[in-house]
C-alpha positions in Angstrom: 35.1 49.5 0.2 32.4 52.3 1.6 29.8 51.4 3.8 27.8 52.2 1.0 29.1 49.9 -1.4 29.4 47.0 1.2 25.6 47.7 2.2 25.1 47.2 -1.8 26.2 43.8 -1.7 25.0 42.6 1.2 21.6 43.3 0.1 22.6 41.5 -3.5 23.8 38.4 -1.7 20.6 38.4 0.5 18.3 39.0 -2.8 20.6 36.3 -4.3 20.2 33.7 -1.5 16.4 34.2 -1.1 15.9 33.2 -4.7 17.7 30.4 -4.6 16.2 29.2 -1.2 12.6 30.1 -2.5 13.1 28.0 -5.3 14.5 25.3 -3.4 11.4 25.7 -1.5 9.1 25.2 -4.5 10.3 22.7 -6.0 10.2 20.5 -2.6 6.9 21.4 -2.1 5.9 20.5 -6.0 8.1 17.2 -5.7 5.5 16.3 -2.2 2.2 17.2 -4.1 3.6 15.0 -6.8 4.2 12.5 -4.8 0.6 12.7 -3.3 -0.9 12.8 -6.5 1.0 10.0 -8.0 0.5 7.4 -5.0 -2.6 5.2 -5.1 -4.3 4.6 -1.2 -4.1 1.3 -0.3 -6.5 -0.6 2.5 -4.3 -1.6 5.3 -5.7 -5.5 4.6 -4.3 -5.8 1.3 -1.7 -3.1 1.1 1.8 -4.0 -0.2 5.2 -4.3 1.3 7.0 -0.7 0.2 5.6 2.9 0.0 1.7 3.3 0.3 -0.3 5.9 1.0 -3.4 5.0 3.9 -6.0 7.2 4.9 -8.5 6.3 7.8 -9.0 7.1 11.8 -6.8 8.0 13.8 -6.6 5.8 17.3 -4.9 5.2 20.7 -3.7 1.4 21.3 -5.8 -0.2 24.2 -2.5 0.1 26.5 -1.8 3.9 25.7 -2.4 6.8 27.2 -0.9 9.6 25.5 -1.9 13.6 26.2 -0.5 16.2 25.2 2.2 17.8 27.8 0.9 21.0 28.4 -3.0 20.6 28.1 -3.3 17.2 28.9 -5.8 16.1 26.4 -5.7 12.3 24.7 -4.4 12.7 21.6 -2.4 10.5 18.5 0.7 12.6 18.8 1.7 16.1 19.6 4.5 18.3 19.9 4.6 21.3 21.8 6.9 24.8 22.7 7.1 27.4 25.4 8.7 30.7 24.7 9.8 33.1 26.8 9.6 36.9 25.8 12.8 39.1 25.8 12.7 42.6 25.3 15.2 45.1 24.0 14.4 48.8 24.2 10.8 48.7 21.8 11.2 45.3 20.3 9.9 42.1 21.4 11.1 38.4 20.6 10.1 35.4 21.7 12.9 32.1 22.5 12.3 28.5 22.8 13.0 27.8 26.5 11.3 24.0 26.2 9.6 21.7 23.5 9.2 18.4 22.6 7.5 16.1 19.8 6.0 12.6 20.6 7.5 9.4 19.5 4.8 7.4 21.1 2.7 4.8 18.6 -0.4 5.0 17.4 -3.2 3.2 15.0 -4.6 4.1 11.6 -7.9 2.6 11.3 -9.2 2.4 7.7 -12.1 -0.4 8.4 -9.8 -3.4 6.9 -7.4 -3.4 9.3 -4.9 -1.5 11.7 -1.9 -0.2 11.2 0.7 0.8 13.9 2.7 4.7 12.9 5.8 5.1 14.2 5.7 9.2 14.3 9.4 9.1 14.2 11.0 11.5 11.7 7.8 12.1 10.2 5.8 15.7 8.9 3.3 16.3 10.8 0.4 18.8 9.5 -2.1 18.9 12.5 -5.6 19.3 12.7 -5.3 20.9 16.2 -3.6 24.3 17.7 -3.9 26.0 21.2 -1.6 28.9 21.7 -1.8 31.0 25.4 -0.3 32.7 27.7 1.0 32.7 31.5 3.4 34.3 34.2 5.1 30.6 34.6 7.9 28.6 32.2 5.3 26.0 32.6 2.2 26.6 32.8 0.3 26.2 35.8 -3.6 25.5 34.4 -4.1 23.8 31.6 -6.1 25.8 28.4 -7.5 28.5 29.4 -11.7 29.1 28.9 -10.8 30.2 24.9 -7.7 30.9 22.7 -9.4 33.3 20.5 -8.8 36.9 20.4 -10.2 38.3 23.2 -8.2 36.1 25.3 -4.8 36.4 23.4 -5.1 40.3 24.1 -6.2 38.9 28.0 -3.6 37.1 28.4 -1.0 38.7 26.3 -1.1 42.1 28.4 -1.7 41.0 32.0 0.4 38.0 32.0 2.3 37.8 29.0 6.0 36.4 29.7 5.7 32.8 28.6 3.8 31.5 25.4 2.7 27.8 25.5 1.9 26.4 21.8 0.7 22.6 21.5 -0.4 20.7 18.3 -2.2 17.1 18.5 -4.0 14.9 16.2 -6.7 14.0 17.8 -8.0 11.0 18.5 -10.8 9.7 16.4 -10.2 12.4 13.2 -9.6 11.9 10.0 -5.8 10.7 9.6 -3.4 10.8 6.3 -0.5 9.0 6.3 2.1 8.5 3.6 5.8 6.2 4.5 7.1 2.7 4.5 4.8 -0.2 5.1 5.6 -3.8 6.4 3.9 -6.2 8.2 5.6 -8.1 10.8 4.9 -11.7 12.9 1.8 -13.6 11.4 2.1 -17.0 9.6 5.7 -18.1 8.9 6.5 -18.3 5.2 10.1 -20.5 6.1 10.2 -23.4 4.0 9.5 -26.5 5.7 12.1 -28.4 4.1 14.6 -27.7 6.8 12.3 -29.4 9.5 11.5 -32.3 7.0 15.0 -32.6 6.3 15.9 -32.9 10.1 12.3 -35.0 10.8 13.7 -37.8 8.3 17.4 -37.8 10.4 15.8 -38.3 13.4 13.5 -41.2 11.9 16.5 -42.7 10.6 18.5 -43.0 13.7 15.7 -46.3 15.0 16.1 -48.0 11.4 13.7 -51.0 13.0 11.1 -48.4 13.8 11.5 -47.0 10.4 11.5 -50.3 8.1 8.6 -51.2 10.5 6.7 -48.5 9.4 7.5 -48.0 5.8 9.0 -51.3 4.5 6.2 -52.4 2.8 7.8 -56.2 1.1 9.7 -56.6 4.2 12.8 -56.9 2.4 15.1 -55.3 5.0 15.2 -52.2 2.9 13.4 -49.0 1.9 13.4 -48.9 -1.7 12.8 -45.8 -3.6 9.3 -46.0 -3.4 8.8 -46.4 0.0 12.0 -43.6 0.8 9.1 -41.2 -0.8 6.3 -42.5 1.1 8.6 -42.1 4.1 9.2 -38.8 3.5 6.1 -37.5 2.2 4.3 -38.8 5.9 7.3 -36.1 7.3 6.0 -33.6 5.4 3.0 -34.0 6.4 3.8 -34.1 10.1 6.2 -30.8 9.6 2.9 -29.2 8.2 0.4 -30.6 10.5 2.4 -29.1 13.4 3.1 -25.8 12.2 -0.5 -25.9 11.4 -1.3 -26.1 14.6 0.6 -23.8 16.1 -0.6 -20.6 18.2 0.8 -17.6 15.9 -0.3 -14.1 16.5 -1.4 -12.1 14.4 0.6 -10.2 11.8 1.8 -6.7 12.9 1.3 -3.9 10.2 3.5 -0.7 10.1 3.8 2.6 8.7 7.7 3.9 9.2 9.9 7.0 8.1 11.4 5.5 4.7 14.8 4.3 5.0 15.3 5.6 1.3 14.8 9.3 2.0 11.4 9.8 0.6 8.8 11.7 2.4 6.7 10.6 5.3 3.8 12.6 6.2 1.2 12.2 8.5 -2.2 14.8 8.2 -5.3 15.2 10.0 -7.2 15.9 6.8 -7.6 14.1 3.3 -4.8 13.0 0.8 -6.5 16.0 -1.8 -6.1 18.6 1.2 -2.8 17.8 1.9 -1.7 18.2 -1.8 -3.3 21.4 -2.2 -1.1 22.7 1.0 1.8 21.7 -1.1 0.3 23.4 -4.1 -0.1 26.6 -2.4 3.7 26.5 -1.0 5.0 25.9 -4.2 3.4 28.6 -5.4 4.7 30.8 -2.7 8.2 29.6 -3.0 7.5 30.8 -6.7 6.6 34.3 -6.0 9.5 34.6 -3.7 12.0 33.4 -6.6 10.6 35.8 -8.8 10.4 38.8 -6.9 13.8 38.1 -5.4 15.3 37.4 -8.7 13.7 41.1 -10.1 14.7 43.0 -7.6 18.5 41.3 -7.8 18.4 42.2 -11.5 16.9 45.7 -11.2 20.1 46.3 -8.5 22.5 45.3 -10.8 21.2 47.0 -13.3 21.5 49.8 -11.2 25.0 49.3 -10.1 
């Protein structure tokens, strides 16, 4: 085969594999704007046990104190990269020589209630970006005054070997999140007929103390009657107690879905999020079509 001929081909299989990727690419961003249309939001007081959608502020618990790693600001979550440029005659690329994501906790707030995340695993779309420069793999000020233009071009050309990216959600913004929800701990629904069960055992093990207390004709026998007064007064005893009991309070939680389907977390609206997904399907559209003409107009071609 000529170098001619192979070049042919590899630029068919490459206009072949972008359409399929870009339409791969579409449709998962169609199936997530879907999936944000479709889902109701809930209130965090009287959400169900499954997939919900919440929407409210984003908080630190009273015991945290996250920051992001490389500016040091409190935030909800972050996740963060430094680069390190390489250069090869006139071209310049840029390598990942450190990064990390948060898996630390946080609260959704929505005014009914709280709601623990569990970043883990989620997609994370957030509201805040800082991108600089420095000599150092990690940098040795935090943010510099400004990441606008006139100090990219600053920083770019004086010192210019490392790049330091960092995105948070902030504390306090607005907070989207989509995933599993369950609420753990709170009031026990167990059936108490277990502990009655075991209350009425223990009862009969003094029989004198328990025909003393519930053998009404003083025949030397419970009869039915009195067997269900007996065991109605452990009932209420088993409930009385439990009753009483300390319990704290129940535990709600947004997770990544153990049944594959998206979990997203946003520092925007529900309709803002959707219409990111819009526009990315639409994208991933254009790509298919343009790859797919220009694949037919080679082999048309051939």
């Amino acid at each position: 085969m000529s170098g001619n001929r192979l070049k042919f081909w590899l630029i068919v299989i490459g206009l072949a594999a972008g359409a399929v990727y870009s339409f791969w690419y579409a449709f998962k961003a169609w199936a997530k704007n879907r999936l944000i249309e479709d889902t109701p939001t809930s209130r965090v007081r009287s959400a169900a046990q499954g997939y919900v959608e919440l929407s409210g502020e984003g908080l630190l618990p009273a015991d945290s104190h996250n920051k992001g790693p490389l500016t040091g600001m409190p935030c909800t979550w972050w996740r963060y990269k430094v680069e390190e440029r390489s250069r090869a005659g006139r071209s310049r690329s840029w390598s990942t020589v450190d990064g990390g994501t948060s898996e630390i906790p946080f609260v959704l707030d929505d005014g009914t209630g709280q709601c623990l995340i569990d970043p883990r695993g989620a997609e994370v779309f957030p509201g805040a970006t800082d991108v600089w420069y420095g000599p150092s793999e990690w940098p040795e000020v935090h943010i510099p005054n400004g990441t606008g233009v006139f100090a990219w071009l600053v920083d770019n050309f004086v010192t210019d070997k490392y790049r330091y990216t960092e995105y948070r959600l902030q504390t306090h913004e607005e907070l989207y999140a989509i995933g599993a929800f369950r609420s753990l701990g709170g009031v026990s629904a167990e059936s108490p007929e277990g502990a009655i069960t075991e209350l009425l055992h223990a009862w009969k093990q003094d029989s004198a103390a328990l025909l003393a207390r519930f053998d009404s004709n003083r025949d030397g026998a419970l009869s039915a009657a009195e067997w269900d007064q007996a065991r109605a007064a452990a009932r209420r005893q088993v409930l009385d107690g439990r009753a009483a009991e300390i319990r704290p309070p129940s535990l709600n939680v947004l997770a990544n879905p153990a049944d594959g389907r998206a979990f997203l977390l946003a520092a925007s609206d529900g309709e803002t999020l959707a219409r990111r997904f819009r526009r990315r399907a639409l994208a991933g559209i254009g790509g298919f079509v343009g790859s797919s003409a220009a694949l037919t107009w080679m082999l048309l071609h051939v």
